[in-house]
C-alpha positions in Angstrom: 108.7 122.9 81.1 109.9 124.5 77.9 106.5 126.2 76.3 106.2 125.4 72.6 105.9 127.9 69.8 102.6 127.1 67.5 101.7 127.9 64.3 97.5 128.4 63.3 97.2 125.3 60.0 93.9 123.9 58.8 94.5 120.4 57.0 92.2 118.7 55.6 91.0 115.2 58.1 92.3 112.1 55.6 88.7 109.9 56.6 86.0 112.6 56.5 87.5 115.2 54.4 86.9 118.4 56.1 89.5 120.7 57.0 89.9 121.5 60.6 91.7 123.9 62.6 94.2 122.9 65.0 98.1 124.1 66.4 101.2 122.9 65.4 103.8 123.1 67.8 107.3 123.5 67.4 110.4 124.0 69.4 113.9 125.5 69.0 116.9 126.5 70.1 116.4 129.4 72.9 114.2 130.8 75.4 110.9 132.7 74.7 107.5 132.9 75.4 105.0 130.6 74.4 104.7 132.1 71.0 101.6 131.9 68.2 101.9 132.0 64.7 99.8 132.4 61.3 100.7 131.0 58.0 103.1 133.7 56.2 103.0 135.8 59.3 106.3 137.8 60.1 108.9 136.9 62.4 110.8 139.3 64.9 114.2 139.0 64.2 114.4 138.5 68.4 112.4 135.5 68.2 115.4 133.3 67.7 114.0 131.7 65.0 116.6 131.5 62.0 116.3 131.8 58.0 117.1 128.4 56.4 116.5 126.6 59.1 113.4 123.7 59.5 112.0 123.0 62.2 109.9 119.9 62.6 106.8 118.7 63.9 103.8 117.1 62.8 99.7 117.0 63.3 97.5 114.7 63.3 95.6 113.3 59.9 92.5 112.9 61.5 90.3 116.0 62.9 88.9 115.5 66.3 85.6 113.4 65.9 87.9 110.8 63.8 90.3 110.4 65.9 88.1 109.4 68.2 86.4 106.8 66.2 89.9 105.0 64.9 91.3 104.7 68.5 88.4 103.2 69.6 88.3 100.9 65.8 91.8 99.7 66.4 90.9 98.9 69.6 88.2 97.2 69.0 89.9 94.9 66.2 93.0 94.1 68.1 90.8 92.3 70.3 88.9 90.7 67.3 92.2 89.4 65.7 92.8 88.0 69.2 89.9 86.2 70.0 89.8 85.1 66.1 93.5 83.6 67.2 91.9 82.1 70.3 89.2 80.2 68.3 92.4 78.5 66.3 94.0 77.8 68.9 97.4 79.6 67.9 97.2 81.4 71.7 96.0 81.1 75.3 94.4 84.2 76.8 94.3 84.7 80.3 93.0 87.2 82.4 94.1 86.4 86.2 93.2 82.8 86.4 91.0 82.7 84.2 91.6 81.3 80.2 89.2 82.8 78.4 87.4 81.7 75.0 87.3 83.9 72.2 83.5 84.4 73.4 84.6 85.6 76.7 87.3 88.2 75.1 84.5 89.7 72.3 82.5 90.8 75.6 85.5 91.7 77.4 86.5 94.6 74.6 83.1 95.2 74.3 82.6 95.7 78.4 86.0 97.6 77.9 84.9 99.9 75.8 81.8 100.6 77.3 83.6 101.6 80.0 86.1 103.8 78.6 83.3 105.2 76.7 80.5 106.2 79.8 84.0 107.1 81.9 84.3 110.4 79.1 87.3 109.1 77.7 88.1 110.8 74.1 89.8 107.9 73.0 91.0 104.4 73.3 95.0 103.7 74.6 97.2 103.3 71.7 99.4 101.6 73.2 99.8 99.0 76.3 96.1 97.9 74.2 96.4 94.1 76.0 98.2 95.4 79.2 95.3 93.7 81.5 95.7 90.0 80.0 98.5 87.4 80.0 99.4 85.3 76.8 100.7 81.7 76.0 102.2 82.1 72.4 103.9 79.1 70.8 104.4 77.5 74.3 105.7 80.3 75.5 104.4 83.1 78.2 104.7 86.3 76.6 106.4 89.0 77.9 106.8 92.5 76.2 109.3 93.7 75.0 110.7 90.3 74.0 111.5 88.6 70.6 108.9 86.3 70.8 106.6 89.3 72.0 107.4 91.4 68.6 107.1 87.7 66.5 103.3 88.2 68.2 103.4 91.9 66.9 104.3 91.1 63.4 101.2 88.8 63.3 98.6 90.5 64.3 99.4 94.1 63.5 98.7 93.1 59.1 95.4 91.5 60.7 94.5 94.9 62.7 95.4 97.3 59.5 93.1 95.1 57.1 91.0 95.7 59.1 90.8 99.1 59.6 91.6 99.7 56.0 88.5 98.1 55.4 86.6 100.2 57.6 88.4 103.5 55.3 90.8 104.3 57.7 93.4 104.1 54.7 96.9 105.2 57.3 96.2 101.6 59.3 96.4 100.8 62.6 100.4 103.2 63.5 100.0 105.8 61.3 97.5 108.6 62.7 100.6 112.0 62.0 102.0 113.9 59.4 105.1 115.2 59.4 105.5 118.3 58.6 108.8 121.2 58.8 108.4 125.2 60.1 110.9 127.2 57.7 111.4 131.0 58.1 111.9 132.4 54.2 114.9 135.1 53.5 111.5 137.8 54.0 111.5 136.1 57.9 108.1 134.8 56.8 107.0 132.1 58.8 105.4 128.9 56.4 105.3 125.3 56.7 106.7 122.8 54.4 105.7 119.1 54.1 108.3 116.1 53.4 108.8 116.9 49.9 110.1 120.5 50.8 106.7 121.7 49.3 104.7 125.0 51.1 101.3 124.1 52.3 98.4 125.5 54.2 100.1 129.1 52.6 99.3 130.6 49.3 101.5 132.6 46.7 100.2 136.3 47.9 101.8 135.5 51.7 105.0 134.1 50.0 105.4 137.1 47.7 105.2 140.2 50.2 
């Protein structure tokens, strides 16, 4: 496995509002060690790393604790728009043999998450979120991926981010990264740019030495 250079950033969590400090990998062209960087720090002119180039990567919005809580929120309100479809009768649930009312699937993602929970799981799958039930969807049994399957997706997934928009998670239900670009400066500084091509987590005395 190719190790990852990483780069020390502190952003600010976008749901609680205090900065946290994490890595932010990113890899290029070459062989080296696993390499670790500071904002502004400077760059060997062996390290392979090139002036005017921009590397990307990106980090998460949320620090830690959050994350933690929206995985386990978007979870928990997929499985509330699904038994809120169950109750009008717009799908069929199954798990096994069993159809199950949208009672049975509120204590099923509750039961879930229990679980997942007193296990010491972190956080709650992103994806694959339904991957133990079977669905009957406009007739038809769903199967993923499938037209009819992403028809499902583009129903729900508005219902979900309402949801957790309500809750303050503002990003929604697919949105939990930032991008962001590693640039080396003509001083072989290392600093990190966002979308816009604007320096963050730096400040002018590091770009001026």
């Amino acid at each position: 496995m190719t190790p990852w250079r990483r780069i020390l950033i502190k952003p600010k969590c976008e749901k609680c509002g205090q900065s946290f400090e994490t890595l932010l990998g990113f890899d290029s062209i070459g062989t080296y060690d696993d390499d670790h960087y500071n904002v502004g720090d400077k760059v060997d002119t062996n390290s392979e790393l090139m002036q005017g180039e921009r590397y990307h990567s990106w980090v998460s919005i949320y620090c830690d604790n959050c994350y933690s809580e929206w995985s386990f929120d978007q979870f928990r309100y997929a499985y509330q728009v699904l038994s809120n479809l169950v109750q009008k009768g717009r799908i069929i649930v199954k798990l096994g043999s069993d159809i199950l009312s949208a009672e049975d699937i509120d204590n099923y993602v509750k039961n879930y998450i229990d679980e997942m929970k007193n296990a010491g799981w972190y956080s709650a799958p992103i994806g694959g979120v339904f991957q133990k039930l079977d669905f009957i969807y406009e007739n038809q049994q769903l199967y993923a991926p499938s037209e009819m399957w992403m028809k499902f997706l583009d129903e729900i997934e508005p219902l979900i981010n309402e949801k957790l928009k309500t809750k303050g998670w503002l990003s929604g239900k697919n949105t939990c990264r930032q991008d962001y670009y590693v640039v080396i400066d003509q001083n072989n500084r290392i600093f990190i740019e966002d979308s816009k091509g604007d320096k963050v987590f730096g400040n002018k005395q590091d770009e001026e030495v």
